[in-house]
C-alpha positions in Angstrom: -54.3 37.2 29.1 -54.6 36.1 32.5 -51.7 34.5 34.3 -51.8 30.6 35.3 -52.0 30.1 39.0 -50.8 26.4 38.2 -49.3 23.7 36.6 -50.9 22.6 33.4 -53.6 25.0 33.7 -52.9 26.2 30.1 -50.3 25.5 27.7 -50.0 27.2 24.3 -48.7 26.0 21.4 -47.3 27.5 17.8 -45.5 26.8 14.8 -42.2 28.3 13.5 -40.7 27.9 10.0 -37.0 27.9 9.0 -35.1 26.5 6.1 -32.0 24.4 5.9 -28.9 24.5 3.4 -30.8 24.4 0.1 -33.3 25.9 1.3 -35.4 22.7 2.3 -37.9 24.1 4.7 -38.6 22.8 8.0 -41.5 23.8 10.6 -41.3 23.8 14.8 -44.4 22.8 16.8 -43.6 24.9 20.1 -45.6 24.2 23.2 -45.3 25.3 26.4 -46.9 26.1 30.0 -48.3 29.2 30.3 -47.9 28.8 34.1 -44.0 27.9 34.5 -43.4 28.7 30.7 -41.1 25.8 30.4 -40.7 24.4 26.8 -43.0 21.2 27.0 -41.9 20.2 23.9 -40.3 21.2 20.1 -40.9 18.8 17.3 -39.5 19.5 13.9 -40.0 18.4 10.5 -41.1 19.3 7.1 -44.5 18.7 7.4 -46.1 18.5 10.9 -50.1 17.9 10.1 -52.7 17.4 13.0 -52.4 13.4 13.7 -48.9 14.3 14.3 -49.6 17.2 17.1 -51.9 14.6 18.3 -49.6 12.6 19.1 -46.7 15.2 20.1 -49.4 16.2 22.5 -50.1 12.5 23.6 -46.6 12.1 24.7 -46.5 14.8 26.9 -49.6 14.5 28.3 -48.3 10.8 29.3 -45.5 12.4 31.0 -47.1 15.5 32.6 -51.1 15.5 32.7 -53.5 17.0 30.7 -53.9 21.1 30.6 -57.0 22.9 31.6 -56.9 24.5 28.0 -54.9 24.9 24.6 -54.5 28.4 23.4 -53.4 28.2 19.7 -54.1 30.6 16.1 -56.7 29.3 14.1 -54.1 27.3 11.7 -56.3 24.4 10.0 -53.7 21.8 12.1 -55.9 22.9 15.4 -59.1 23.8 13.6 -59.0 19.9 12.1 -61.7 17.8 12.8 -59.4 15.4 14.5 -58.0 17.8 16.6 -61.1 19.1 17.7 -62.7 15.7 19.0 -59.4 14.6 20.6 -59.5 17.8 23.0 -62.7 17.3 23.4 -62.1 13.2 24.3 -59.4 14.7 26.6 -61.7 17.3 28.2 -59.1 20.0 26.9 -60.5 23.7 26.2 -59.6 24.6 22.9 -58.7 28.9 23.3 -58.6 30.2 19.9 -56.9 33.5 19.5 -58.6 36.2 17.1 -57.0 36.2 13.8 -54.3 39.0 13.2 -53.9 39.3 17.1 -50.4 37.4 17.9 -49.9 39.0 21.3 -53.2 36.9 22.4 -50.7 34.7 22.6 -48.0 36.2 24.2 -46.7 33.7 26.1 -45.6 31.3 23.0 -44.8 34.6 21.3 -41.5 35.6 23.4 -40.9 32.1 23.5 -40.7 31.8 19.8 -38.7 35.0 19.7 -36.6 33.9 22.0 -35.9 30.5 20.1 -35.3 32.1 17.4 -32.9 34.7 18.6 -31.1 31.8 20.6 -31.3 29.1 18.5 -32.5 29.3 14.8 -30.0 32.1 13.7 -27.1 30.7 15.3 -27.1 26.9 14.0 -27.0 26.2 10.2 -29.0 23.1 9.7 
């Protein structure tokens, strides 16, 4: 992995899973600058399909600019047809990681440890 020189050069983005009090299970779309790695953005619900990263993603974008690239997995929510022609309407680089290779991804890795450690196993939702 090379290491952003700037700003919104590349952002990568994840999901985490956790359950609630019953056991209802919940998901976390994670994205952050690869550059800064400040947390751009957690949304959480139950189901988080690719319309609804679309427009996560929209929201930030109106706030901060559009990144160079997206690194991601190859989940079907960024593999989607409708993810796929909105990066490339936005002029975004879409960086799949190879499948089974996590630390291609390091960046939103330790993040998502971190959240975890900090956040998820400390608060009963």
């Amino acid at each position: 992995m090379v290491e952003p020189d700037r700003v919104n050069k590349s952002w990568s983005v994840d999901f985490m899973s956790d359950s609630m009090v019953g056991n209802r299970k919940f998901r976390t779309f994670n994205v952050i600058d690869d550059g800064t790695r400040e947390a751009l953005v957690i949304d959480v619900d139950t189901s988080l399909s690719s319309k609804r990263i679309i427009r996560t993603l929209e929201k930030v974008i109106a706030q901060r600019g559009a990144p160079d690239s997206i690194r991601s997995d190859n989940g079907p929510e960024f593999t989607s047809k409708n993810f796929q022609l909105w990066c490339e309407d936005k002029k975004i680089a879409n960086q799949f990681i190879q499948p089974g290779k996590p630390m291609q991804n390091g960046y939103i890795e330790r993040f998502n440890r971190l959240y975890r450690e900090a956040v998820l196993e400390h608060i009963c939702f």
